[in-house]
MARLUM-136230 format. One line per field, with one value per residue (C-alpha): z, y, x negated; residue in one letter. Coordinates in steps of 0.05 Angstrom, whole numbers. Each point is the difference from the previous one (the first is absolute). Layout:
N
Z = [Z_...]
Y = [Y_...]
X = [X_...]
rest = [A_...]
END
This chain:
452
Z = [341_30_-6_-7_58_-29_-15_-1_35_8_8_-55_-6_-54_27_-24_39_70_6_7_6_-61_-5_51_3_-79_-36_-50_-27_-30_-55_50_41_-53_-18_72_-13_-57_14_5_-3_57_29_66_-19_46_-21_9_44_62_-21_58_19_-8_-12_60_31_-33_50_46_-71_-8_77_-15_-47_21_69_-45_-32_-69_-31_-66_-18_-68_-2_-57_-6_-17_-58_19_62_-22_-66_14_-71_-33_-17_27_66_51_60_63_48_-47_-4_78_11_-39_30_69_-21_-31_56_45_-35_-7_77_10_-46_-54_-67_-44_-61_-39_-56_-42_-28_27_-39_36_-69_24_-25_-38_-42_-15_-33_-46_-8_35_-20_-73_-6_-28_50_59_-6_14_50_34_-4_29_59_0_3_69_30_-22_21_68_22_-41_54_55_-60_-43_-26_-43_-39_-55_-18_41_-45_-63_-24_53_-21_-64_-8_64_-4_-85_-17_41_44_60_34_-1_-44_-20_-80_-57_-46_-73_-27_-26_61_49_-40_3_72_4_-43_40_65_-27_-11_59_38_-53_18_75_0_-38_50_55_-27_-13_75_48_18_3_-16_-13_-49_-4_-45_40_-52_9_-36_33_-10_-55_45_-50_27_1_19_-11_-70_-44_-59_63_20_-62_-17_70_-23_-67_40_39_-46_-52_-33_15_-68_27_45_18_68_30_-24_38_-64_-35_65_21_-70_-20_68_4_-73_-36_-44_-1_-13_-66_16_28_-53_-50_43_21_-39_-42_56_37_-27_-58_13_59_-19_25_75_11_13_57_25_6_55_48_60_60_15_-31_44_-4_42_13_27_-34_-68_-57_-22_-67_-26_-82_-50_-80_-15_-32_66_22_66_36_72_50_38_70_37_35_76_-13_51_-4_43_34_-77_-30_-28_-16_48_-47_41_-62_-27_39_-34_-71_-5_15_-35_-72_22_13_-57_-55_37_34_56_74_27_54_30_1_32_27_45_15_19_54_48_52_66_71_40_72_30_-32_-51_-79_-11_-83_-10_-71_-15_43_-49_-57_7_24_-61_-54_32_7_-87_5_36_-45_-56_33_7_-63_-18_-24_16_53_52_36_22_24_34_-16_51_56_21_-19_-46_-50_-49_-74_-27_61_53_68_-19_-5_56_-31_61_54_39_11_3_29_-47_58_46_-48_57_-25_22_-27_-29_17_-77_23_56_-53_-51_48_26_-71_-16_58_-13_-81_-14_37_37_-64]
Y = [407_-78_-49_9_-10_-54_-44_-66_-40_-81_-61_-58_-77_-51_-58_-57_28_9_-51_-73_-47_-25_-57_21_2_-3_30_-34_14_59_-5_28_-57_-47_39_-1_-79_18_-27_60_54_32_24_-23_-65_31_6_40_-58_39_64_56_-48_72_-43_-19_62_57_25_17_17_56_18_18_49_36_5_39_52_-42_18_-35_-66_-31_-75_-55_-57_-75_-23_-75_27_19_-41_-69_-14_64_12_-31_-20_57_-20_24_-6_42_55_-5_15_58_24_-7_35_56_14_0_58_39_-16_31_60_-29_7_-58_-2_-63_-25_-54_-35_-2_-64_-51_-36_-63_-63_-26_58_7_-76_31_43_59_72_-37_-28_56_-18_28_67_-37_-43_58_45_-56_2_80_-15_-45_56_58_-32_-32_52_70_27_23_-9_62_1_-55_-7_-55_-21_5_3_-32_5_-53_-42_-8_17_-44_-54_-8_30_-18_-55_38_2_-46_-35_5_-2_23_10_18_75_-7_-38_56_47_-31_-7_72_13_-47_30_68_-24_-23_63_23_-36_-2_69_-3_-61_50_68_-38_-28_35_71_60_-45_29_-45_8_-52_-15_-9_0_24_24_84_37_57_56_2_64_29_78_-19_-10_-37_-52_9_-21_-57_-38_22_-34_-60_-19_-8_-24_-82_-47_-44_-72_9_37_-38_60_60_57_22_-69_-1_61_35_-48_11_79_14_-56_-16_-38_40_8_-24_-61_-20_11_-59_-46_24_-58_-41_30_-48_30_54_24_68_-9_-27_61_25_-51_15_69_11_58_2_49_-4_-34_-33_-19_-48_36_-17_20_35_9_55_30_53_26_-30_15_-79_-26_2_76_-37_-49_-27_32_-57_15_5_-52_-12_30_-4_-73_-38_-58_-35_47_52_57_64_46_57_37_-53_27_73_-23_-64_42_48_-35_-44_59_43_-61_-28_67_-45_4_-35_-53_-34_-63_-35_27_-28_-35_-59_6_-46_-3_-41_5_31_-18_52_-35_53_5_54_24_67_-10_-24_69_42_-27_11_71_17_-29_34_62_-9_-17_67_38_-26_24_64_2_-2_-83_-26_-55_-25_-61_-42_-70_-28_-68_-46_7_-65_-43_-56_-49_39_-39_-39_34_-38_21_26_77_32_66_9_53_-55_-56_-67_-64_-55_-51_27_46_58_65_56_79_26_69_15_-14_53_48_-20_16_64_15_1_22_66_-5_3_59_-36_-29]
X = [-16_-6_44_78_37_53_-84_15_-52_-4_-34_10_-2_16_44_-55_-59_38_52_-20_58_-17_44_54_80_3_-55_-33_-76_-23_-57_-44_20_-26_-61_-26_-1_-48_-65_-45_51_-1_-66_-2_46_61_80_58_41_-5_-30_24_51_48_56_9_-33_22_32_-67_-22_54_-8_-65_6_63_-43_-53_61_-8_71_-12_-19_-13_7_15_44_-15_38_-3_26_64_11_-41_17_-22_75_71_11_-14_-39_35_-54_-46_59_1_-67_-9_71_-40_-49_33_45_-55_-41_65_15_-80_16_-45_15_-3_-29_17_-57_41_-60_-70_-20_27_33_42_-46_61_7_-74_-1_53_-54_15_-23_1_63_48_56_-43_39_75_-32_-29_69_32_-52_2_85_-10_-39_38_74_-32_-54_32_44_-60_-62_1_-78_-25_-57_13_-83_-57_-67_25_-72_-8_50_-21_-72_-23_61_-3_-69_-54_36_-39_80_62_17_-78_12_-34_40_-10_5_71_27_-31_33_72_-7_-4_56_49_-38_24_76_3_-10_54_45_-12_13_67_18_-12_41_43_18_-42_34_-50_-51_-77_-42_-77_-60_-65_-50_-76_-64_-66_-3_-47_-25_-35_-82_4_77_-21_-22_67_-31_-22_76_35_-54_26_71_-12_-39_54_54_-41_7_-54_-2_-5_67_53_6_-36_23_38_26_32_40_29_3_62_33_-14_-6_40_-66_-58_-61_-23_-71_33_48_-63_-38_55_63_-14_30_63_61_40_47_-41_18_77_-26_-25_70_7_-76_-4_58_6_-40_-5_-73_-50_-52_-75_-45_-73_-62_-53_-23_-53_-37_0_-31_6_-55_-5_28_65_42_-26_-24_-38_-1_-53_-25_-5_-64_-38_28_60_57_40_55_-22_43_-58_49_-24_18_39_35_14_33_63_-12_-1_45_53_-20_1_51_54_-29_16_64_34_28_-6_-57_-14_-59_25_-66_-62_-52_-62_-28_-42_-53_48_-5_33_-57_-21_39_66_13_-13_-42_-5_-30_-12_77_15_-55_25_74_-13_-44_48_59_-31_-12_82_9_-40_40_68_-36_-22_83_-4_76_-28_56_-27_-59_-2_-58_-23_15_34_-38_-62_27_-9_-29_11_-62_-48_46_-14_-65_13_36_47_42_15_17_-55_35_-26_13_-14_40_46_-15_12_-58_13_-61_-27_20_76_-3_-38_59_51_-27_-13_73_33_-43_16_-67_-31_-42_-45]
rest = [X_X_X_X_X_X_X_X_X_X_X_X_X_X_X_X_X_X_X_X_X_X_X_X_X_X_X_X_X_X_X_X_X_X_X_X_X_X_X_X_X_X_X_X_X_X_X_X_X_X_X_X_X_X_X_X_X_X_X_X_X_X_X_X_X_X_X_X_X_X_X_X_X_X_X_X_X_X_X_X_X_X_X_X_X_X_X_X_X_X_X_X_X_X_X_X_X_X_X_X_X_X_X_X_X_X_X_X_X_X_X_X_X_X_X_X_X_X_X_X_X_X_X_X_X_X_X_X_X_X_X_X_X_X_X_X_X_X_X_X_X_X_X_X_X_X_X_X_X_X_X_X_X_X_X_X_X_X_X_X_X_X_X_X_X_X_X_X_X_X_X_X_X_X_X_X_X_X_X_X_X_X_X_X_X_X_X_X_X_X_X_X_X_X_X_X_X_X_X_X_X_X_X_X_X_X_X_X_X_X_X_X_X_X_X_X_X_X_X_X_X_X_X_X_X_X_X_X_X_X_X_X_X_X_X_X_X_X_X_X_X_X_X_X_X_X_X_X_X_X_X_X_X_X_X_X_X_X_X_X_X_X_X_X_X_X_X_X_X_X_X_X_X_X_X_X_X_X_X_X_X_X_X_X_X_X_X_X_X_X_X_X_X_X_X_X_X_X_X_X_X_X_X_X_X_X_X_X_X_X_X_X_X_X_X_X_X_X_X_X_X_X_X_X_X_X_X_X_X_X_X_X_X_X_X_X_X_X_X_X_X_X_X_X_X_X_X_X_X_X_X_X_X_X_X_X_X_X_X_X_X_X_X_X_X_X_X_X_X_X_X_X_X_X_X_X_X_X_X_X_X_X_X_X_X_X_X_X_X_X_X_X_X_X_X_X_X_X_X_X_X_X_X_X_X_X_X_X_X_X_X_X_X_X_X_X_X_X_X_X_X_X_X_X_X_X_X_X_X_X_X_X_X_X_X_X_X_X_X_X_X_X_X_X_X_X_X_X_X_X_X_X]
END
């Protein structure tokens, strides 16, 4: 057994990172927008104005993959694209674009998958105060609304959050991401309440108008991979590991955001550490929260290893050796990450599962011959994909895999630093040069994975 035929394999972006035209035909700033003004916010001092420049390319963007046999693409909309306000007046240039683009992929035989929010919060809205302000859930159904009524009839797949750990443990905790905040315990904790109504009630918005519609989450969280897998009190300590509470923050957890969504509960660890804090009645939102879904989706790169030790948890991290394997970002190299996320994930959830990112920043540069050469980008997709095979083997309900990027971009508070893409992009020039990973990627799927 390999992969079924019906796979679904794609590339993914995240409208912020790729589009540029920051200030064009409407749109008004994102808080990433303002943070890049931040003095000392962005590592190498770059911005997001021009980014890929996709919005005005996206059509040699598209071109490029449908060349390759890419037949789904996963890509996210900017809110202050489409509602410069946050809410009210729709912006018809926005809607035009995205129609563009749309109706280009379908015109390619690409399948689009639409990410409603990958943190690009309209700067109005966040000085209301954003994630905290316990309206964010009816602003962002009225956002959800625009994109289901204009966008509904060809888009079928959306994915309401990407990485709400991000969100709120990078934007509210440590201030490391827009808006850069750090907030107190109780306000971190509301913002993921109101985070978690919002996806509620984005996915009622979009049962409600989009026909056959198919709604997945894209939540985050770094793997517990047991030390030892053939050893099954090793196996259940990771299992324990990665769903368990840290006790400064739930910002991070796998389990304080997908248990109310899946499960319709917070976990009990969690409400013993932060209960203290959700807003009264919290009990009756998790009616709205925990709403049907399709799939249920995970972002993975790398993992930790755990192994079972006589303590109060039943486990402890096994650091990993000295010169270990890292991406040029120094991420660890995790294969089995893709074997056991999963794993856990389905086990604790009983959805189907879908890579929703996956990928690797690499020391990429366009060589003297004119070409991008990346063997390591090429060795490390084949290993972690071979750990996603095994898992389909292995009988884990898996459906899809995106790899992250289709293109080098503006990656968040790194800038143009790290280079993720299977497409090298000059940011001079905005020249677009496929890696050797891209013709790997492609050959990869046009075989459905039997030549890893």
């Amino acid at each position: 057994m390999s992969f079924p035929k019906d796979f679904i394999w794609g590339t993914a972006t995240a409208s912020f990172q790729i589009e540029g035209a920051w200030d064009e035909d409407g749109k008004t700033p994102s808080i990433w927008d303002e943070f890049c003004e931040q003095p000392g916010a962005i590592s190498d001092h770059s911005n997001g104005r021009t980014a890929c420049d996709h919005y005005h390319r996206f059509r040699e963007d598209v071109a490029l993959m449908a060349d390759r046999g890419i037949r789904n693409y996963r890509f996210s909309v900017s809110w202050p694209r489409i509602l410069p306000e946050g809410t009210g007046k729709v912006n018809e240039a926005g809607v035009a674009f995205y129609n563009e683009l749309i109706d280009c992929l379908l015109e390619h035989g690409i399948r689009p998958w639409m990410t409603i929010y990958h943190w690009d919060l309209p700067a109005c809205l966040e000085r209301k105060g954003g994630w905290v302000n316990d309206q964010i859930p009816e602003w962002f159904a009225e956002y959800t609304g625009v994109l289901a009524d204009r966008f509904g009839d060809r888009v079928k797949d959306f994915f309401t959050i990407n990485e709400p750990q991000c969100i709120i443990g990078l934007g509210y905790m440590t201030g490391g991401f827009a808006p850069g905040l750090k907030l107190e315990l109780k306000d971190q904790v509301i913002a993921c309440h109101n985070l978690l109504k919002s996806h509620g009630r984005a996915c009622q918005v979009l049962r409600e108008k989009v026909k056959d519609v198919r709604i997945g989450y894209a939540p985050c969280g770094a793997s517990a991979i047991p030390k030892d897998e053939n050893n099954p009190a090793d196996v259940e300590a990771a299992r324990k590991a990665y769903f368990a509470m840290e006790k400064n923050s739930p910002s991070f957890s796998v389990a304080w955001f997908s248990d109310p969504v899946v499960l319709g509960t917070y976990p009990a660890d969690g409400l013993e550490y932060f209960g203290q804090y959700l807003p009264e009645g919290w009990q009756e939102d998790m009616k709205l929260i925990c709403q049907k879904l399709d799939y249920y989706a995970q972002n993975l790169y790398e993992g930790r290893e755990v192994r079972a030790a006589d303590n109060e948890n039943g486990w402890e991290d096994a650091p990993y050796p000295a010169g270990h394997p890292r991406t040029a970002c120094g991420w660890p190299v995790t294969p089995r990450a893709l074997y056991w996320a999963p794993r856990f994930l389905t086990e604790r959830y009983k959805l189907p599962f879908i890579v929703t990112e996956n990928g690797m920043s690499s020391h990429d540069w366009v060589m003297s011959d004119g070409k991008v050469h990346d063997p390591h980008r090429i060795d490390y997709l084949r290993r972690y994909i071979r750990e996603l095979r095994r898992a389909v083997e292995d009988g884990v309900d898996i459906r899809g895999y995106f790899c992250w990027s289709l293109m080098d971009n503006f990656e968040w508070a790194r800038g143009y630093s790290e280079r993720f893409g299977l497409v090298y992009v000059d940011y001079t020039t905005g020249k677009r040069t496929p890696k050797d990973s891209f013709d790997w990627f492609a050959e990869m799927v046009r075989t459905n994975g039997e030549n890893l």
